[in-house]
C-alpha positions, 0 to 999 in steps of 0.5 A: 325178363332175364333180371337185369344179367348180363352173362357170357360164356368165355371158359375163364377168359375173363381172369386170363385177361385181367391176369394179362392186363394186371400184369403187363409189366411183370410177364414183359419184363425182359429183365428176367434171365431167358424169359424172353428169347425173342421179341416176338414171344406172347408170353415170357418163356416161364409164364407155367413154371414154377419160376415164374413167380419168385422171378417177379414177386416183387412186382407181383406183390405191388399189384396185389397191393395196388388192386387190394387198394381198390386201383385195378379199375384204373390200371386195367384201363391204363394197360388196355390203353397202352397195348391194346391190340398187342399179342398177348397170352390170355388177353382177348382184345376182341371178346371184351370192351374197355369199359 
């Protein structure tokens, strides 16, 4: 009936999550001078700053790397592992499944 698709309407979740997941390391990383303020924060404190990516382009670089390799299914896995549940900007845990 429907061709064999499967679709949801979630306004670019999906990415943010991906972003979110692909990224754990980079957006957490409290190395980077006052990006974190807290431990509580969702996100570093210059995630829409145009800091933010100078501030992690090496890690960055490694990801796109790594997932132009052809290992982001495993590494979406490994981080959905790792933190699934915790609080994150961008990343739903309940609108999508591990697999």
């Amino acid at each position: 009936e429907n061709g064999g698709w499967r679709g949801c309407h979630d306004e670019g979740g999906t990415l943010r999550t991906l972003f979110g997941l692909l990224l754990w390391d980079a957006l957490f990383d409290t190395s980077i001078p006052h990006a974190f303020s807290t431990r509580f924060q969702l996100a570093p404190l210059d995630l829409m700053a145009e800091s933010f990516a100078p501030a992690r382009e090496e890690r960055i670089a490694s990801v796109l790397e790594m997932v132009r390799a052809g290992g982001a299914p495993e590494a979406v896995r490994a981080a959905w592992d790792a933190h699934e549940g915790a609080m994150c900007t961008g990343v739903s845990w309940d609108r999508h499944e591990r697999d």
